[in-house]
N, C-alpha and C positions, 0 to 999 in steps of 0.2 A: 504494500500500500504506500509506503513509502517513498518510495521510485518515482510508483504511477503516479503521484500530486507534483512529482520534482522536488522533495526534501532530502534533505541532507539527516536533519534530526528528527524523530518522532515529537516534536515541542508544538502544542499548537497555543499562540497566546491567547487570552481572553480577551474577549472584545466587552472594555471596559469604559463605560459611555464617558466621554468627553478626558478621558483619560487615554485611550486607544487611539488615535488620530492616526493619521496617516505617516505621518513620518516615523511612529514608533511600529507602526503594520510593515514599514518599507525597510527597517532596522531588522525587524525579527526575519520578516523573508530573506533578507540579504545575508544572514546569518546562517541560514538554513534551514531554521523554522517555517511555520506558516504565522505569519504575521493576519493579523484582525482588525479590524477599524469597526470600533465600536459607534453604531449608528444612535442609539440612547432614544430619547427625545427628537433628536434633531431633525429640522426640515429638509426638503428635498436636496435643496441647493449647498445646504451646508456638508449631507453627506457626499454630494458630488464632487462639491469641492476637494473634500476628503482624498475620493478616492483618486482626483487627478494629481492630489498631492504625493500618492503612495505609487502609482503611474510612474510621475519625472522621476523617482528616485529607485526604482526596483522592475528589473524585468522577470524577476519570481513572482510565486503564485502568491497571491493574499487573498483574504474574504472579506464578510461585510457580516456584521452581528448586529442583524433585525429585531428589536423590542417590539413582541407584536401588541403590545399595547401601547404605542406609541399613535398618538392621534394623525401621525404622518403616514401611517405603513404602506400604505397603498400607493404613494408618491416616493417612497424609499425603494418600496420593491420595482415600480418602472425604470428608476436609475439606476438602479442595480443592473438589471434583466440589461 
């Protein structure tokens, strides 16, 4: 399973809301983890921003951690998608 995502380490961070940003999802993929960009609360644009910030910095794989009770989700998940 390992391989198949492109890690190095079986590490996956926590996508921990406003704590996870992007540049720390783009640290841990470059490390060889999977790096997480904790989406929390946040609106559309602001995870977007997110993840174009984890994008310039990391050509590894990283994720996006959806709070489905975020009154956003359905505008996080189009961004994501």
């Amino acid at each position: 399973m390992i391989k198949s995502l492109g890690l190095r380490y079986p590490i996956f961070q926590g996508g921990m809301a406003w704590v996870a940003d992007g540049k720390l999802a783009a640290a841990v993929s470059n490390a060889g983890g999977m790096g997480i960009i904790g989406a929390g609360h946040a609106p559309a644009d602001v995870v977007s921003h997110e993840i174009e910030v984890a994008k310039s910095l990391t050509s590894r794989p990283f994720g996006v951690n959806v709070m489905l009770l975020s009154p956003h989700v359905k505008e996080v998940v189009k961004v994501i998608l």
